[in-house]
N, C-alpha and C positions, 0 to 999 in steps of 0.2 A: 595617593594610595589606592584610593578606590579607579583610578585608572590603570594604575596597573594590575589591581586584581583583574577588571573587565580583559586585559589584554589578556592578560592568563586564561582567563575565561576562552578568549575566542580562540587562543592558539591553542589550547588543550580539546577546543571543538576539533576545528580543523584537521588535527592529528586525528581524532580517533575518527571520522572522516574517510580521511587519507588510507589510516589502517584498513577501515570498513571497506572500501572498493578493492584492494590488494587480496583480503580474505573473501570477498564475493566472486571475485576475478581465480582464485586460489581452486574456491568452488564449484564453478563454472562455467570456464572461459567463452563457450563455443559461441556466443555472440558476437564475439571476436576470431575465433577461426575460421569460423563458416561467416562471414556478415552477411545475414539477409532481414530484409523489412515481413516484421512477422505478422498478418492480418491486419488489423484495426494502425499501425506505422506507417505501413506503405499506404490506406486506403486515405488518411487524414494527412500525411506526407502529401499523396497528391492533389487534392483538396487547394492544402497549400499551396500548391503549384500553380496551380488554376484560377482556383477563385481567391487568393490572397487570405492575410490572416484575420481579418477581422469578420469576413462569411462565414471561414471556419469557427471560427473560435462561438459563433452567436446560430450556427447550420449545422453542429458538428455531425448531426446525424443524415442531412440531407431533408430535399423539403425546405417548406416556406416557414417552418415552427421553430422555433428552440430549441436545442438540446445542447445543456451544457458539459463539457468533459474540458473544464477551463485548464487543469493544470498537463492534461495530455497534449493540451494544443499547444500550449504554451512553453513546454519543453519540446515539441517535434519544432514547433518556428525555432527554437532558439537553436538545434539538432542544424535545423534549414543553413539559420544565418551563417554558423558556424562552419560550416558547410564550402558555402559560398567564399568566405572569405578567404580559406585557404585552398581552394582547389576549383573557384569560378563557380561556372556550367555543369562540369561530371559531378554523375551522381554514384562514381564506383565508392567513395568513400563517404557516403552518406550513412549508411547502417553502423560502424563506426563511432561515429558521434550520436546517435542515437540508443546503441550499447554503452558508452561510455557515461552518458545524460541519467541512463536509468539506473547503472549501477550508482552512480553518486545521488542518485535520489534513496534509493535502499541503504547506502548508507548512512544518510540524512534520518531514517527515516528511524534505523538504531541510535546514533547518535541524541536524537533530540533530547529522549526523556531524562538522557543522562543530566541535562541541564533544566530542564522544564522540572523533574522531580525529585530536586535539591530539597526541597521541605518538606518531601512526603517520604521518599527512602533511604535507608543509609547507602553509603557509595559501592559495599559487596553487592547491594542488591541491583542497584542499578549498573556496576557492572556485568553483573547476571546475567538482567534483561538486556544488556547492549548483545553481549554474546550470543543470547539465544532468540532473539529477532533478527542475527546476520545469522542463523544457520538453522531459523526456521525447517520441521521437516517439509519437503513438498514433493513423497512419495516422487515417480518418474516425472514430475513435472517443473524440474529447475528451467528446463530449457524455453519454456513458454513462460515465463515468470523473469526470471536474473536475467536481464539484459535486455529489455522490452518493455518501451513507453507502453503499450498498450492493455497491461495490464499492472500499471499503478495503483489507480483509484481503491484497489479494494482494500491495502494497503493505511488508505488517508483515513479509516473506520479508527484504528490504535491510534492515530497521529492526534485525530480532533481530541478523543479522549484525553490526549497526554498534554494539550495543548486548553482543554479546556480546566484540565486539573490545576493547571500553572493561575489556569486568569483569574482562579477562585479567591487567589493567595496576592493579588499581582494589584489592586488599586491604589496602592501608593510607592510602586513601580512608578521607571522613568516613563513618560506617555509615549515615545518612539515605541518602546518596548509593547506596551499594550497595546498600541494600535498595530504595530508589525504582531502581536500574535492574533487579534480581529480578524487582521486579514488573511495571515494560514487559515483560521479557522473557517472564513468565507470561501478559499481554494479548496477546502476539505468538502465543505457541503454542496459547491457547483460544482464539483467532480463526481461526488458518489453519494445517490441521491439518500442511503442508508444512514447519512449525519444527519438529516433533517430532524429527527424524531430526537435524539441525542442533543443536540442544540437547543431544540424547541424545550425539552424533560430542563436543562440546564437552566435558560432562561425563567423558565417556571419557578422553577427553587429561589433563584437569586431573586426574583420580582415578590416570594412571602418574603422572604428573611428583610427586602426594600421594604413592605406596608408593616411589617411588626414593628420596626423601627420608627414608623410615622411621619417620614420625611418628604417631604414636598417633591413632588417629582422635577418640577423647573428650575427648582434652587439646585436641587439635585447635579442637574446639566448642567448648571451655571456655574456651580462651583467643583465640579471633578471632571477632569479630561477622561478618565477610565469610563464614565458614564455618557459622556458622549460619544464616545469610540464605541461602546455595546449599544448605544443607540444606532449608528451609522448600522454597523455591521444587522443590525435587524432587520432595518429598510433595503438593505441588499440583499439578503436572504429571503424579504419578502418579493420585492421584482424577480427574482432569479426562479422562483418558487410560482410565481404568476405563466412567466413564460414557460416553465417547463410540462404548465397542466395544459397550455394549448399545444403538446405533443399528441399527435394523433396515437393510437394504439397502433403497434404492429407485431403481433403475436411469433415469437419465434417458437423454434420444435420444444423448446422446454416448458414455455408456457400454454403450447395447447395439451401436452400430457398431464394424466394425473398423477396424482399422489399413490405411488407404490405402498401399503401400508408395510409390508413387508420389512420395508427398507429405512422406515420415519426416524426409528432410535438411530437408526447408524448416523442418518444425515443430519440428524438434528441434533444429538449429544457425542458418539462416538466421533466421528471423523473434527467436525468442529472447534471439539473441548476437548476431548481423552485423548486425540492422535497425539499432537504434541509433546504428551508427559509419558505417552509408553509405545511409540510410533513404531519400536523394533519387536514390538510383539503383536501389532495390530489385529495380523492375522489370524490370530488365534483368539482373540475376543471375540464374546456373544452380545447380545443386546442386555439379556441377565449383570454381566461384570460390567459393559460400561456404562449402564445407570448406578451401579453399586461403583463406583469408581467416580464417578463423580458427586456424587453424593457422597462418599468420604470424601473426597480433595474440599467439597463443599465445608464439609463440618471443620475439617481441619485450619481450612483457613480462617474460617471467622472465630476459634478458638484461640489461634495465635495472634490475631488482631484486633481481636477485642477491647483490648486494654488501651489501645496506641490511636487515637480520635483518627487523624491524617491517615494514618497507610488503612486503617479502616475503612472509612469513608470511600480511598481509592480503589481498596481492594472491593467492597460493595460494588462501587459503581462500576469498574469495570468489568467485573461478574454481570450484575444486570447488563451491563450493553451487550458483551458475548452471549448470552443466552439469546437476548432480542435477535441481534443478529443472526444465530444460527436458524433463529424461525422464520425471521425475514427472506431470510434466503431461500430457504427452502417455499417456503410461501409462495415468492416470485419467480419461483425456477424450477417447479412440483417437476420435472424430467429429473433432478440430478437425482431422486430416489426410483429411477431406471437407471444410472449407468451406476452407483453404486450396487454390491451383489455379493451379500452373503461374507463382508470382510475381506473379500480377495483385492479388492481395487482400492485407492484415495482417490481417482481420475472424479471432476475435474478439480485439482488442486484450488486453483488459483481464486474458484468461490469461498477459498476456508481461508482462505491468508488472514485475512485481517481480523476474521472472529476469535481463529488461533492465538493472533495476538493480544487480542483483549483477556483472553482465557490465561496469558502466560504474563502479562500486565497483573490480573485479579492473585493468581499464586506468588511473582514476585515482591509484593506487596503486603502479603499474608509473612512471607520469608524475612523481610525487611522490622515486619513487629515483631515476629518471633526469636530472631537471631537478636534485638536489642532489646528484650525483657529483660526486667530487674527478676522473675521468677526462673532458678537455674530449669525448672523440666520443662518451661518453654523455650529457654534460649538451647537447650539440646536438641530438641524436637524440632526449631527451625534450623539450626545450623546441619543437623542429621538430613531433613529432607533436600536442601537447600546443595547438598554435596553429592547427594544419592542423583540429583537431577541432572548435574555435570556429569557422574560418574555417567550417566545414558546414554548423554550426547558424545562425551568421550569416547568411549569404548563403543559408539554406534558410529563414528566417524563414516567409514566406508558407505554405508545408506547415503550420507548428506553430501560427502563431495562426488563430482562426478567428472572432474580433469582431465582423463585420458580419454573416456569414452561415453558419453552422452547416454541415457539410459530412453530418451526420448522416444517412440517407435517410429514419427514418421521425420527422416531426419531429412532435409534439403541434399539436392543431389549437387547444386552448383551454387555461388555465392553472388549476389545482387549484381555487382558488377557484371560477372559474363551475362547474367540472362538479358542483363538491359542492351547491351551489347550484340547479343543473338538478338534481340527484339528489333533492333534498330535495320533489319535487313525488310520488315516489315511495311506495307507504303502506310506512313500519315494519314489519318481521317483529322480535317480542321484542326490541322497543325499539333496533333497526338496522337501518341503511339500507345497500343498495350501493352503493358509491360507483367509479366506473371508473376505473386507473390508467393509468400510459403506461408498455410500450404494450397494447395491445388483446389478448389479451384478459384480463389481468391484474384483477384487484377486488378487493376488501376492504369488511369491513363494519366500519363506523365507528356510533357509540352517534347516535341519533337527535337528542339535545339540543346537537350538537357540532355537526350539519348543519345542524339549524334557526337556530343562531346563526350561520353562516357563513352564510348566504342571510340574514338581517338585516342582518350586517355589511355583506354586499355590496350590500343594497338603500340602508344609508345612504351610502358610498361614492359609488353613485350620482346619490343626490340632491343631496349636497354638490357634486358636479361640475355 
């Protein structure tokens, strides 16, 4: 019995999966109409190329130091291999698999909690959150986001969370299971260094609740698997964490600007926390409404989950981590309050993704206690907001897809294939070619024999047509 619940389990994974890439692809195909390697793809693609996967994967940023982007590398190699084995050499159909890689990681990445937070929300709720993490707003910026390894990582901030909510619940789970969620949680934090602090907060808690209980720490190990797997995973997190402080600095245009004060609420509460739940009115928000908007959505949920210990808890903590998060960000990045301005822009999206999602994690959760109170003016009050938040996304449709026409501003004028192909007319420097990415003035050199077959490929292509 309990095998075939698990098969049900994995095939109802799967499916919603399968559904998720069809309704992201629904949303935004043009990583597939246009295939091109978009920045950080093409530059760590050729990496690949050159220095093999395992310089990547321990170089990713270049240099003699460390810098980990474990799950980006690790999905462009798999992009690579997959690559390779159906079409050799060319690389016209390399972007491709590398659009198709990311959409099933975003899907993945909806999916999970449906399974991970079986014990913390009811199944509306979590179908909710499946929904509204596959159709996250991200103002003009689908096109740099849905369909682009390159920006995952920001993404794996909701994942840890949802992955560490599971492990709380999870030591007398089968130990495959706990150790395969260790090691998401380890691909979470060598990808995007914002888990560090979220893990570490994590560890802390569990390590009182360990010394109140009074239990020996070696007995401990000795007799639970779960406790050895949070040990493993620590000492990886601590190497990983060693190597990544012998990264040198190198200040980008975001980090040598300051802090616009002008701009702190937008970046820090509005765009972060309030886009998400009233994205079709953004524009029209001051700094006055979305502190006063968050601060209701604030009260509201800890009112409806007050009663319910689990979605409690979840909804706290992932409130606490979106708030970190949006300070974090801004902290590290004091330029994005210069390109935000006065509510007219979201630009650049893709640093809000994952706080967004923690912020839509923290109200799901809130929605999840309130819609199953034994008290009927709470379960109205969830079930009212919880309908009201669909009726947005609903009726806000046209914002979120963008299928005919790309809302993008700087769009590619030609797709991977041709330019590696126009490149190819180019002489070799030690046996590589530059090959030009999107967007301009982005490049990478790719191995000479990879380009010459991508211009053959593309020459039969044409003939056949």
């Amino acid at each position: 019995m309990a095998m075939t619940q698990g098969r049900r389990d994995a095939a109802g994974f799967f499916a919603l999966v399968a559904l998720g890439v069809g309704l992201l692809y629904l949303r935004d195909p043009h990583s597939l109409l246009l295939p091109t390697l978009y920045t950080e793809d093409g530059a760590w693609m050729a990496k690949l190329f050159n220095r093999g996967f395992w310089h990547t994967l321990i170089f990713a940023k270049g240099g003699d130091t460390p810098y980990f982007v474990t799950l980006n590398i690790l999905l462009l190699q798999t992009a690579k291999s997959l690559n390779a084995l159906c079409y050799g050499d060319s690389l016209a159909r390399l972007p491709h698999f590398v659009s198709a890689l990311a959409m099933i990681f975003y899907a993945v990445l909806a999916a999970a909690p449906v399974w991970l937070l079986r014990g913390s929300l009811t199944p509306a709720a979590r179908g909710l959150l499946w929904a509204l993490v596959l159709f996250m707003p991200l103002g003009t910026s689908s096109f740099e986001v849905l369909g682009r390894l390159s920006n995952i990582g920001y993404g794996l901030l909701f994942l840890c969370v949802c992955l560490l909510a599971w492990r709380r619940q999870a030591d007398r789970a089968l130990a495959w299971r706990i150790v395969g969620c260790d090691a998401a949680v380890w691909l979470c934090v060598s990808t995007n260094p914002l888990c560090y602090p979220v893990v570490a907060a994590d560890y802390v808690l569990r390590g009182r609740a360990f010394r109140r209980r009074g239990e020996s720490f070696l007995t401990t190990l000795r007799a639970s698997a779960a406790a050895r797997s949070a040990a493993v995973l620590a000492g990886a997190i601590v190497l990983t964490t060693m190597g990544m402080m012998l990264l040198e600095s190198r200040p980008s245009p975001f980090l040598k600007e300051t802090v616009n004060r002008h701009e702190l609420v937008e970046a820090v509460v509005a765009r972060p926390l309030v886009f998400p739940f009233l994205f079709p009115i953004y524009s029209r928000l001051t700094d006055a409404i979305a502190v006063a908007v968050i601060a209701g959505l604030a009260a509201v949920a800890w009112w409806l989950s007050r009663d319910d210990r689990r979605a409690g808890q979840l909804a706290c903590a992932a409130a606490f981590v979106a708030a970190y998060a949006a300070v974090a960000t801004v902290a590290s990045r004091p330029g994005l309050t210069r390109v935000l301005s006065g509510y007219s822009t979201t630009m650049l999206d893709r640093y809000y993704f994952g706080t967004s999602l923690c912020a839509v994690l923290a109200m799901c959760a809130a929605l999840s206690a309130g819609t199953a109170s034994l008290q009927p003016h709470r379960r109205r009050l969830g079930w009212s907001l919880g309908i009201a938040l669909v009726a947005i996304y609903a009726t806000s449709a046209g914002r979120l897809v963008e299928f005919s026409r790309s809302r993008w501003p700087d769009q590619p004028s030609r797709d991977f294939a041709t330019t590696v192909a126009e490149a190819s007319a180019t002489p070799a420097v030690h046996g590589k070619v530059k090959v030009p990415l999107h967007p301009r003035p982005w490049a990478a050199l790719f191995p000479a024999s990879n380009v010459r077959a991508t211009a053959i490929a593309l020459e039969g292509d044409t003939l056949r047509r």
